[in-house]
C-alpha positions in Angstrom: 0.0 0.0 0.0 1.1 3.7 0.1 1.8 3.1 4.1 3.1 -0.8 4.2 4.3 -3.7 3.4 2.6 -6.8 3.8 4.6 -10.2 3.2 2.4 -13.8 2.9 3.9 -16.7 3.3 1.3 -19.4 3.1 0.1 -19.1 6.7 1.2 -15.6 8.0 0.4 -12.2 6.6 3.6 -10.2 7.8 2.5 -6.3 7.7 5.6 -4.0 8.1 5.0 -0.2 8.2 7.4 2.4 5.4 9.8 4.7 7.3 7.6 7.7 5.0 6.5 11.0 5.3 3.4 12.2 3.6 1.4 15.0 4.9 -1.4 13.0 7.5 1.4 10.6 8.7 4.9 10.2 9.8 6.3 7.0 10.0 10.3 8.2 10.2 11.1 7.1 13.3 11.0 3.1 14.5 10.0 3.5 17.8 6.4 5.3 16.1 6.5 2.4 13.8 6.7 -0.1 16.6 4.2 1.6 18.8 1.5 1.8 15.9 1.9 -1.5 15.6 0.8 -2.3 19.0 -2.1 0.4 18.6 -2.9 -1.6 15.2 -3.5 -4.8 16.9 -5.2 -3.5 19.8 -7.5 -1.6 17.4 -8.7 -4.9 15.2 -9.0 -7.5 17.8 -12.2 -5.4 18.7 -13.5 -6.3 14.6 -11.5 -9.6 14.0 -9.8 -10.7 17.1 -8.7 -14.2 15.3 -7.2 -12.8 12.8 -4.7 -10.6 14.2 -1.9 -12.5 16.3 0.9 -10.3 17.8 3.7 -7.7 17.0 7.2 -9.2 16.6 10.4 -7.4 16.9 12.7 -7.9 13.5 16.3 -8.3 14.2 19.6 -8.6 12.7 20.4 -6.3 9.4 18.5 -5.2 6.8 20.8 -7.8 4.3 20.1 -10.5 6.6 17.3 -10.0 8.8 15.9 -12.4 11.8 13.3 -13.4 13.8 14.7 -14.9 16.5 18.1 -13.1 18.2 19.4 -10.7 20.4 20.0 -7.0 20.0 17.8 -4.2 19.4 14.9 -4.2 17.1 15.6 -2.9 13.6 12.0 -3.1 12.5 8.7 -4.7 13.6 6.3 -6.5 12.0 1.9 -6.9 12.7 1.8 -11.0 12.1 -1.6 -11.9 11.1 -3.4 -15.3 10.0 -3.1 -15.0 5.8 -6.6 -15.8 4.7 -7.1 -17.2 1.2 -7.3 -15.7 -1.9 -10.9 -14.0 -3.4 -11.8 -13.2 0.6 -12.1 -9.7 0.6 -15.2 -8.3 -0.5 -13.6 -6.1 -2.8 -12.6 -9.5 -4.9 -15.6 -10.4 -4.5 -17.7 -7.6 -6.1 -14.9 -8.0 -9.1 -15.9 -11.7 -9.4 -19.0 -10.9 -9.5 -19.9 -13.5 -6.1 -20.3 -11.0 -3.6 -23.9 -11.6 -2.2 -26.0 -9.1 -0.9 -26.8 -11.0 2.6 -23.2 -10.8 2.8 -23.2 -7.1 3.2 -26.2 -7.6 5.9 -24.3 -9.3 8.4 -21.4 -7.0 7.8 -23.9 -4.1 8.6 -25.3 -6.1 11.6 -21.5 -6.5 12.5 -20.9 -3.0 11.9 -23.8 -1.5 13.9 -23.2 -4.1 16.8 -19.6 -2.2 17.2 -20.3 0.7 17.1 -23.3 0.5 20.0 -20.2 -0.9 21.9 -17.7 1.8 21.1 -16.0 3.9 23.4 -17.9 7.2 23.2 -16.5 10.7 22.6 -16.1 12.6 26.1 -18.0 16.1 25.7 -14.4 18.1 25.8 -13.0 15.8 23.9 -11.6 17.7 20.4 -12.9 14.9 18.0 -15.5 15.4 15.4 -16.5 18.8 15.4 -17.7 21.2 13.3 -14.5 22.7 12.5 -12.7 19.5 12.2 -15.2 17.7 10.1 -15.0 21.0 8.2 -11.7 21.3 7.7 -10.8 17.4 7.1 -12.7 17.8 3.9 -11.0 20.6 2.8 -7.5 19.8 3.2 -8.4 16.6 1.2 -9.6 18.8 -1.6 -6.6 20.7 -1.2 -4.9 18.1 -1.1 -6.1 17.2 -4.8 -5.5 20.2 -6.3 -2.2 19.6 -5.0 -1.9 17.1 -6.8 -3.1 18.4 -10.1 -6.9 18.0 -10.0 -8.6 19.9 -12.1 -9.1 23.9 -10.3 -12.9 24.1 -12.1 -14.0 20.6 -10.5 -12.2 21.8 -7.2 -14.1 25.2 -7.1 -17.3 23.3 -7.7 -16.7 21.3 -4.3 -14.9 23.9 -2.5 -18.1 25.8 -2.6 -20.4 23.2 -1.5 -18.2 22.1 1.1 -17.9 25.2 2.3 -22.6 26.2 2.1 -23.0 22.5 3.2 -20.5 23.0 6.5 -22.8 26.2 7.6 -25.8 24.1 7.1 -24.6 21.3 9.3 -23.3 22.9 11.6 -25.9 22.4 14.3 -26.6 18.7 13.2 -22.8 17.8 13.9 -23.0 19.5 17.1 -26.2 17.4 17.9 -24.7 14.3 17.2 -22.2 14.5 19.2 -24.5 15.3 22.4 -25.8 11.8 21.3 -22.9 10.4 21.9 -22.9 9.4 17.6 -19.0 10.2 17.9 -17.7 7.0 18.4 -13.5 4.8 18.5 -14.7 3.1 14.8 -12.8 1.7 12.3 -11.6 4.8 10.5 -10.9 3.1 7.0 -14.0 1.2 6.3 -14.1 0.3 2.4 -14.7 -3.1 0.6 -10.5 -3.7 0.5 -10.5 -4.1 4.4 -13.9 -6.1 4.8 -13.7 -10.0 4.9 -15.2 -13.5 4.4 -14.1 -15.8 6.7 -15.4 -19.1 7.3 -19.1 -17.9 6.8 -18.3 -15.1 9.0 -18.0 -11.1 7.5 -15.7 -8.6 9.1 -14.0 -5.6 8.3 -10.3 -5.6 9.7 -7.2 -3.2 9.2 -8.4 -0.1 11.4 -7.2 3.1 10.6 -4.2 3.6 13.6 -1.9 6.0 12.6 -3.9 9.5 13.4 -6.9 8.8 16.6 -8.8 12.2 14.9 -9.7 9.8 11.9 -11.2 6.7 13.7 -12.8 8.9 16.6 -15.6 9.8 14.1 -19.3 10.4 13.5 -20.6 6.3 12.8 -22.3 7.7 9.6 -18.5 9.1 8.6 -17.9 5.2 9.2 -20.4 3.8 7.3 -20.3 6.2 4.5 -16.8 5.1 3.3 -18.0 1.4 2.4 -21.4 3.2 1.0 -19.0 5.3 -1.0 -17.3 2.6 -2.4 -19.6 0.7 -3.6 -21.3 3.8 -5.7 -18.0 4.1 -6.9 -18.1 0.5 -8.2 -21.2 1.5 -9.9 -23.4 -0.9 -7.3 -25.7 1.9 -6.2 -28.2 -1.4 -5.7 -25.4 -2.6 -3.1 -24.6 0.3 -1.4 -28.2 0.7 -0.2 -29.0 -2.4 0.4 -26.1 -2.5 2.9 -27.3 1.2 4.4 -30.4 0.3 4.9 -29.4 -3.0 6.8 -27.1 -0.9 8.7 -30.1 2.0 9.3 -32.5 -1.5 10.6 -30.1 -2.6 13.1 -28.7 0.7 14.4 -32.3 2.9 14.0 -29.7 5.9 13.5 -31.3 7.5 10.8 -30.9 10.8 11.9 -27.5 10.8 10.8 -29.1 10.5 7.1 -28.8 14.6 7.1 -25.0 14.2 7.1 -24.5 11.4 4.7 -24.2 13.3 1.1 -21.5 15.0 3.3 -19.8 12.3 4.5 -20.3 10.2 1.0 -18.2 13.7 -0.6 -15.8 13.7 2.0 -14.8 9.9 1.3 -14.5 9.8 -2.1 -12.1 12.9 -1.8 -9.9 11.2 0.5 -9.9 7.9 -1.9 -8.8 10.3 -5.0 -6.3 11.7 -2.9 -4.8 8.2 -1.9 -5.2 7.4 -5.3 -2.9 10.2 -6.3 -0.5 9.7 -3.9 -0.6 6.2 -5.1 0.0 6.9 -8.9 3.4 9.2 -7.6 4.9 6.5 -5.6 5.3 4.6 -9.0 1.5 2.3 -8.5 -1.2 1.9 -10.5 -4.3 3.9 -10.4 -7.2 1.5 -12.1 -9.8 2.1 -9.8 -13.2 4.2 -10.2 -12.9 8.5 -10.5 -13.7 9.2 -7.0 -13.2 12.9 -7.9 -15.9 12.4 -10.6 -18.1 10.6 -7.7 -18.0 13.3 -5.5 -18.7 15.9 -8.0 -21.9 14.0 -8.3 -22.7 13.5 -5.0 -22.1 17.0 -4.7 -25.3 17.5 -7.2 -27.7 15.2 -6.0 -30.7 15.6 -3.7 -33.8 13.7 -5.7 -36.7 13.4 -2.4 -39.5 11.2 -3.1 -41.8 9.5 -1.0 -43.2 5.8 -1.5 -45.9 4.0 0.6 -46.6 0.6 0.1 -50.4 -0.9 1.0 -51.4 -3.8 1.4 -53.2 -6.5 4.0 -49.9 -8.7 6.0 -48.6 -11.5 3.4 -49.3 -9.7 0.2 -45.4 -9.2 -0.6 -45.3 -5.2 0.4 -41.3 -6.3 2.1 -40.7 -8.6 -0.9 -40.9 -5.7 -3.2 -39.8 -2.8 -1.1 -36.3 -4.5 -1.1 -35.9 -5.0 -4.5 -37.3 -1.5 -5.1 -34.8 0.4 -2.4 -31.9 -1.0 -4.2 -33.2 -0.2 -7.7 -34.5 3.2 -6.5 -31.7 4.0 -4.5 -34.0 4.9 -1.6 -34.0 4.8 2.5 -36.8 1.9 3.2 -38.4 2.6 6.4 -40.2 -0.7 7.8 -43.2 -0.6 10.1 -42.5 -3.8 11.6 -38.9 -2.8 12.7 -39.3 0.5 13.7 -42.7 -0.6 15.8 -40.5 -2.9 17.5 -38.0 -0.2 18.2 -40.3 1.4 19.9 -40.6 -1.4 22.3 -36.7 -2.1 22.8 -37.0 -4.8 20.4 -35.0 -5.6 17.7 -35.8 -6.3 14.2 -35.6 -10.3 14.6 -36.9 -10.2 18.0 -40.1 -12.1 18.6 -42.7 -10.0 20.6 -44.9 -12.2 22.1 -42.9 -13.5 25.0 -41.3 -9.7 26.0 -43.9 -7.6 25.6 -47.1 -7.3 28.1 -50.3 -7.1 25.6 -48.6 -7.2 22.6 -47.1 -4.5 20.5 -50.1 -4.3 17.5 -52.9 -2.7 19.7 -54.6 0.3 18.4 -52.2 2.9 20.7 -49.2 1.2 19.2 -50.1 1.5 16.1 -50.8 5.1 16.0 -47.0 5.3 17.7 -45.5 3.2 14.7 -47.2 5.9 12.2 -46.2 8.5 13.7 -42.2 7.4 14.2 -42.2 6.5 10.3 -43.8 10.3 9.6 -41.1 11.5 11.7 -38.1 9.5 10.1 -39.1 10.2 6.7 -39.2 13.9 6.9 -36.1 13.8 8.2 -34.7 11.5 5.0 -36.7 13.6 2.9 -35.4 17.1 3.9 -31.9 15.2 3.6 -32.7 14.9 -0.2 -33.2 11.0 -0.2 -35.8 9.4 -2.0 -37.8 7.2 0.8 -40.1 4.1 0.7 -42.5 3.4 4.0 -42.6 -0.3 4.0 -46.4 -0.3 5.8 -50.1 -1.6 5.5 -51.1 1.5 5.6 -55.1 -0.2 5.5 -57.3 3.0 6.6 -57.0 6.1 4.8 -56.1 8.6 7.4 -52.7 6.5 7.4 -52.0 7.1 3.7 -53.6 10.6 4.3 
């Protein structure tokens, strides 16, 4: 990568950090390099404790170098478990075998972490307004540093800099909510795997704590990102929405297109520096992405109607990935209300049942609330509902 090394040797994956400078890291000196190591594995046993095994000392010279030995260290090394090849998703969507149940459990995975995240303290200096603000500037500047175009970069620079006044509130807001969260920092389809059955995302972002103590939807957004960039709009919401079931976070959606811009500047950037250390740059135009994404805001509301059993869920997934659209579902978001989750059978937990008439007019009135709020975020929105007496529809 632009930042590693990593040697495979049948069983091992050997990942040894470049002595480089660039300007959002500094890996000069050993003793950094040996210390983000440790902060490396402590950071991904939290996603895929059996994948990562320890940090071993490298000794000897660099002619002849050793494992074993006395003397100081003149390197160190992350030692992983080497998984086969065609295991990361990213293979996968190039094979054309990545299934879309695949990219639920990761969002179950994904939404289960971060509820269990260490939370931003209130004084803390991450995530707010002026950093988000400024992050995604200085990775625009960053590309016209690199010779992006100045037109395309005056396009964004402006909405960056009307969508940062907008927001400024809602960023504030979510991190009173506690939203700003330890995540994973560097959440796209190269550092999710298949293990076994089992979907993870490994190879947390270590180097720089301001970029993995983040708003979740600044999480998310990078693997939502990617796959629009892959052209698998279909994907990317299929996974958002699974993510948006199991979490019930959808008032992040205001700060998605934001968070969608700021990731696909930061890939074009690595992407650049990429192409200058001598590698190949194949992948998608992120630059062209996020001038796009810049553009877009298309709200439209869907209801479904129908009696229970006609198919309303059947189609409303096929539609949301097609459409492109947020999918609210009555029968999750009624069992929200309750503590439940989405799986979660009612019967047995709930006193009297969660389908009385009161309940009801509490399940209409959260998906009422949610979809204005997806609406006036410029997403296009299906309410997944029976929707059987008028005033409902109304």
């Amino acid at each position: 990568t632009h930042v590693s090394w990593v040697l495979l040797d049948g069983r091992h994956a050997w990942k040894i950090k470049k002595p480089v400078r660039l300007p959002f890291l500094d890996f000069s000196d050993l003793a950094t390099r040996a210390r983000l190591c440790f902060e490396e594995l402590r950071l991904n046993r939290r996603l895929a404790p059996a994948l990562y095994v320890d940090v071993v000392p490298i000794h000897g010279t660099p002619a002849e170098p050793r494992l074993d030995g006395d003397g100081p260290a003149i390197e160190y090394a992350l030692r992983m478990h080497e998984f086969p090849p065609g295991a990361l998703l990213s293979e996968q969507l190039a094979a054309g075998t990545l299934q879309p149940e695949h990219l639920d459990r990761l969002a179950q995975r994904l939404a289960a972490f971060h509820a269990a995240a260490e939370v931003a303290r209130p004084d803390s200096p991450w995530a707010t307004p002026d950093v988000v603000a400024g992050d995604s500037l200085r990775a625009l500047e960053g590309l016209a540093a690199h010779g992006a175009a100045a037109a395309d970069c005056d396009i964004l620079r402006n909405w960056l800099q009307v969508q940062a006044a907008r927001l400024r509130p809602v960023w504030q807001q979510r991190r009173r909510a506690g939203r700003v969260r330890e995540c994973h920092g560097d959440l796209h389809l190269a550092n999710a795997v298949l293990l076994e059955g089992a979907v993870t995302a490994f190879d947390c972002l270590e180097f720089d704590p301001a970029l993995r103590w983040i708003d979740v939807f600044s999480d998310i957004a990078f693997l939502v990102m990617d796959l629009l960039a892959h052209g698998r709009g279909d994907l990317a919401f299929r996974f958002l929405n699974a993510y948006l079931d199991e979490s019930g976070d959808h008032a992040g959606l205001p700060v998605l297109h934001w968070y969608l811009v700021y990731r696909a500047l930061v890939r074009a950037l690595v992407a650049r520096i990429r192409s200058g250390q001598g590698g190949a740059d194949k992948g998608p135009d992120h630059l062209a992405l996020a001038l796009r994404l810049a553009g877009e805001g298309d709200a439209r509301l869907l209801i479904t109607h129908g009696v229970s059993g006609s198919g309303k869920s059947w189609v409303a997934q096929r539609l949301l990935q097609q459409a492109q659209a947020i999918r609210l579902r009555s029968d999750v978001e009624r069992k929200r209300l309750f503590g439940l989750r989405a799986l979660d059978a009612s019967a047995p937990r709930v006193r009297g049942g969660i389908y009385g008439a009161a309940a009801t007019r509490r399940t209409y009135a959260r998906l009422h609330e949610v979809a204005a709020v997806a609406l006036a975020a410029g997403q296009r929105v299906i309410i997944d509902a029976a929707f059987l007496r008028r005033g409902e529809r109304d």
